[in-house]
N, C-alpha and C positions, 0 to 999 in steps of 0.2 A: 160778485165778480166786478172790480174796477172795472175802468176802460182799459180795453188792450191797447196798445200801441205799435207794436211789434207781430211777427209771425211765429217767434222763439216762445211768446207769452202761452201761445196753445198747450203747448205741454204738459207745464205744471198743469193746468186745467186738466186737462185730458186722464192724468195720472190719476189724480183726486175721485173722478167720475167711473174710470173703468176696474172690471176685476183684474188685480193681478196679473193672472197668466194672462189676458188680452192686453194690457197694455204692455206686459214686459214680450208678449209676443210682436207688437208692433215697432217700440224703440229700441228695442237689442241684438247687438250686430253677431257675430260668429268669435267664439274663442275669445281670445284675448283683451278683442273689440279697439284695437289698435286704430285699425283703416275708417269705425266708425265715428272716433274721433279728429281723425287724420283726414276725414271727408268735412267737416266744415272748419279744421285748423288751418288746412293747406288755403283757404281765400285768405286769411288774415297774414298771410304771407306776399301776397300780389297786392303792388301798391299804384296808385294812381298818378297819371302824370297830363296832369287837365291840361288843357288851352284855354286860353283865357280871351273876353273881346268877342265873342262870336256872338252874331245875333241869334238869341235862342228862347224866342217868342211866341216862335211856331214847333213843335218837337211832333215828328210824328212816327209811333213807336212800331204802326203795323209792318208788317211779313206776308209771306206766301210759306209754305209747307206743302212739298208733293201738290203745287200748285195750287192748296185748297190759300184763301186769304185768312188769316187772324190778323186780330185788332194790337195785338202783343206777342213776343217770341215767348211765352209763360206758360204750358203746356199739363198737363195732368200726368202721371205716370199711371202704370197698372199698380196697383195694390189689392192685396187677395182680400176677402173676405173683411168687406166693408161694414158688411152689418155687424159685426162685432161691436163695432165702435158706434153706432144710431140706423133704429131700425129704418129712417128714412132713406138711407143710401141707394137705395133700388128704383127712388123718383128720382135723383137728382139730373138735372138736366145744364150741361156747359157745355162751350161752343165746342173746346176741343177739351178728349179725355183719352184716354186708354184703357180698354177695358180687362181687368186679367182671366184668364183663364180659369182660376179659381177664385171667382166672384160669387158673395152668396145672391147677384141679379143674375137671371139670365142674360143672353144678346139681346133677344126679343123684348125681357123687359124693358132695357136700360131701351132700345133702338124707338121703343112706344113711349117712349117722357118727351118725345120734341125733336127738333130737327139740333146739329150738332155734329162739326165733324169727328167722327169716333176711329177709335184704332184699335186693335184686339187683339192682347198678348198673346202668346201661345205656348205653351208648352207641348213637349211633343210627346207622348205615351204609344206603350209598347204597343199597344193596340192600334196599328194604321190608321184603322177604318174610323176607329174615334176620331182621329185628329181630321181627316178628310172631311167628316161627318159637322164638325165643327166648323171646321172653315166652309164649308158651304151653307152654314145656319148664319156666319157673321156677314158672309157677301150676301145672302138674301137680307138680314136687317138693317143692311146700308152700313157696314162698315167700309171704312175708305182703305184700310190696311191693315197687314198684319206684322206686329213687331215681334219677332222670332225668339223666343231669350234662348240663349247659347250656353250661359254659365251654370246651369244645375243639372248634369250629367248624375249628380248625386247632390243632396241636400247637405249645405254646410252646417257646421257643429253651431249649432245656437245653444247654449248652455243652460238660458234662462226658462229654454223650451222644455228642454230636459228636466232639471227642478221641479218646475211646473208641470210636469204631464200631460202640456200641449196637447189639445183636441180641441175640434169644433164643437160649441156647446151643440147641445143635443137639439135644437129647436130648429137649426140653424143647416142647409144642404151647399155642396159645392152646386150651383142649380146649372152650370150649365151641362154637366153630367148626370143629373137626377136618373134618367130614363134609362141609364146603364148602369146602374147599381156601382155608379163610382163617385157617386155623389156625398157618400159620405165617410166619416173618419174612424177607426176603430180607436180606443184603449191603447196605449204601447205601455212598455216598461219604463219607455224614455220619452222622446216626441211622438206623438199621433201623427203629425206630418210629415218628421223623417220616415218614421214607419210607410208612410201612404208613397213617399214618393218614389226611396226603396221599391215597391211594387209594384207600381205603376210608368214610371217616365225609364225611358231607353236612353240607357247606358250608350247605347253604340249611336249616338247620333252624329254626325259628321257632316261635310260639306256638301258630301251627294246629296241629301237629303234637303238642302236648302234648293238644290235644283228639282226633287222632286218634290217640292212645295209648290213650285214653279210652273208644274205640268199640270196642279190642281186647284190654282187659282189664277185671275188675272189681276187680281190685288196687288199691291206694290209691296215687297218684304224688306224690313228692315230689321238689320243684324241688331240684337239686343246684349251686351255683354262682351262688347270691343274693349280692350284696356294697350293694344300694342299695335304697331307700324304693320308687323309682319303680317297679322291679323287685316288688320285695314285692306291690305292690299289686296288679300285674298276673299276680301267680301265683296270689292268691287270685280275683281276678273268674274265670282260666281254668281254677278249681274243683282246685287242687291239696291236694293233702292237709297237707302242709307241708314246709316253706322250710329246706335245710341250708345257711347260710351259709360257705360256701368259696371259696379262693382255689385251690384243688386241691393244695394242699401248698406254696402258692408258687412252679407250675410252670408255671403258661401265663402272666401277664400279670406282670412285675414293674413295681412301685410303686403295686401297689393295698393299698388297707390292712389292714394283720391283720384277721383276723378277729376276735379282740375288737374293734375297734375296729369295728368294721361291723356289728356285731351288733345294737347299742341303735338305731339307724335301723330297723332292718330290723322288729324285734320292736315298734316303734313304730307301723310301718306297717299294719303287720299285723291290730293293734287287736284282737289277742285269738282273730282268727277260728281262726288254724289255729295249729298249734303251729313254733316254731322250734329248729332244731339248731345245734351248733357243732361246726364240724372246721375243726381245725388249731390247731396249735401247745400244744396241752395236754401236759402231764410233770408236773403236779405236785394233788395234790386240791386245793390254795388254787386252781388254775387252774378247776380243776371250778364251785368255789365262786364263782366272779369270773363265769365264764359265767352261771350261774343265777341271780344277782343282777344281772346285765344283760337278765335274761328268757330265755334258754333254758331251752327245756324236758329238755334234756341234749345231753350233747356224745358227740363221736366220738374215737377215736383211730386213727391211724397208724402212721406211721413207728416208735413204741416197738414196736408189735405185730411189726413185721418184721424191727426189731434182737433182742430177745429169741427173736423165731425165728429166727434164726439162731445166737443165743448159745447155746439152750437147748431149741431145740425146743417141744414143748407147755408144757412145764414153765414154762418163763421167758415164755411169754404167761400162763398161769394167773398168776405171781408178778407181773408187772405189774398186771393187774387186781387184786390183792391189794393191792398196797400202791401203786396209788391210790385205794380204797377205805378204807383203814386212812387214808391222809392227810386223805381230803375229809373223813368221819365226824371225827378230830381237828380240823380246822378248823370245821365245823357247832360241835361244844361249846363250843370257844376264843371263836366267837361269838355264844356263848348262843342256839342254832336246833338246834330237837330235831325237826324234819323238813321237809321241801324247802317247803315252803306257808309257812314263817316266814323261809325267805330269801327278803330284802328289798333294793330298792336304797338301803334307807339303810344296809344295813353295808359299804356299800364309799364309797368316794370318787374319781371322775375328776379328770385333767386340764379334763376339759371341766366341772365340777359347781361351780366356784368361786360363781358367782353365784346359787344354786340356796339356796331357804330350807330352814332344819332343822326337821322335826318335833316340835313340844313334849312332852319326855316327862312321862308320869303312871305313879305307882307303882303 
């Protein structure tokens, strides 16, 4: 293995190392796979419009999130079933993550590696009392919140899942379910986990339901799966914490639009009240950069996090986060923004921004 240089560089790695249906289970989007290329084409599209002359000696890139501090707006996403990719994923310990619902760590595990502020995806199954049951195992092991995901009412068509006969290897439990015999995945004809979720996760999930999350936790919930204004609005009236703008990796609905591109509606909508996220399709800090300057309040990542684990184990998550923080910090200077409150959308330029007037500058 050269030296990497890049976050893009894990992959190929990644490919090399894992079987098949695990890694085409991790990099492949829904059907056509449209959106999952359209999820890191649409940055190459937004271009920069630096300032130049600014003293940028000092750059300092921390945040607040739901009040907690991080050192960078650079964030972990949920991703299922980590150990696929390195059986160490159950130690790994960073400041801030997300943990999914079908993680093959428990909560209790991942909450026993070190302090860390954590978030706990959730899905929601037919079984109430699961989900209830859950959400009070993450607020007992210090979870700070819970990110709701809204878009898999039903499992998008993954094809590659299909092909492959998608299942959990056999060694390997959903463990935060073990104790209810839903822990693990049957054989299908097509997907193991279209099958699994077909029978498990509630079709009828709705808005009520984000209020009765409400009544059984004092967790802060945030909407997972916003792509539109109309949306937006209606997760703040149902008192959500805030909005992570996701297409789930490009894996349920294809030809919805990147999420860059979804984001400035959404953060529009919003007006300020609650803060918004970005997951998907980030590899590079200019990408970091282009999100914030469309209004998030920081982004997520994925897929890098679970090529490098598998490349590299802890180490190559750690060097990810490294040097997309080494990149965003160079692009902040390159465009005269010495901390996150001075990016603006005037240092970027859209597609959509032609007819849009320029700010007069004064020295």
């Amino acid at each position: 293995m050269g030296e990497i240089t890049n976050v893009m560089e894990y992959e190929a790695i990644a490919k090399e190392k894992l079987p098949k249906m695990v890694f085409d289970y991790y990099a492949s989007g829904a059907e056509d796979q449209w959106t999952l290329q359209e999820n890191r084409n649409a940055f190459s599209r937004i271009l920069f419009r630096p300032r130049i002359l600014i003293d940028v000696s000092k750059i300092d890139m921390s945040t607040t999130v739901l009040g907690f501090k991080i050192s960078m707006p650079i964030m972990i996403a949920p991703t299922a079933m980590q150990k696929m990719a390195h059986p160490e994923a159950s130690t790994l310990c960073f400041n801030f993550q997300t943990l999914s619902s079908w993680s093959t760590s428990s909560v209790e595990e991942v909450a026993s590696t070190g302090p860390g502020i954590r978030f706990f995806q959730l899905y929601v199954y037919k079984d109430r009392n699961v989900v209830a049951q859950l959400v009070r195992r993450a607020e007992r092991a210090g979870f700070k919140a819970i990110a709701l995901t809204v878009d898999t009412p039903r499992l998008g068509r993954r094809e590659a899942d299909i092909k492959n006969r998608f299942t959990l290897p056999p060694f390997l439990t959903l463990k935060n379910f073990q104790g209810l015999d839903l822990g693990k995945m049957d054989e299908a004809n097509d997907s193991g986990l279209a099958a699994y979720v077909a029978g498990q996760i509630d079709r009828s999930l709705s808005w009520k339901d984000v209020k009765w999350l409400q009544t059984i936790t004092k967790l802060p919930i945030l909407v997972k799966g916003v792509l539109t204004a109309e949306d937006a609005r209606i997760a703040v009236q149902a008192g959500a914490a805030g909005i992570i703008v996701s297409n789930h990796g490009a894996r349920q609905l294809d030809y919805v639009p990147a999420t860059i591109m979804a984001l400035e509606e959404v953060v529009k909508a919003t007006q300020g009240r609650i803060p918004v996220f970005l997951d998907g399709g980030v590899r590079r800090g200019t990408d970091v950069f282009k999100a914030l300057a469309l209004g998030a309040s920081g982004i997520f990542i994925g897929r890098p996090v679970v090529y490098s684990l598998a490349a590299e184990g802890e180490k190559g998550v750690r060097r990810v986060l490294e040097m997309l923080r080494e990149e965003f910090e160079l692009a902040m200077a390159l465009s005269g923004c010495r901390s996150l409150k001075e990016i603006t959308r005037d240092h970027i330029v859209t597609e959509w921004d032609a007819s849009l007037p320029r700010p007069v500058p004064r020295l």
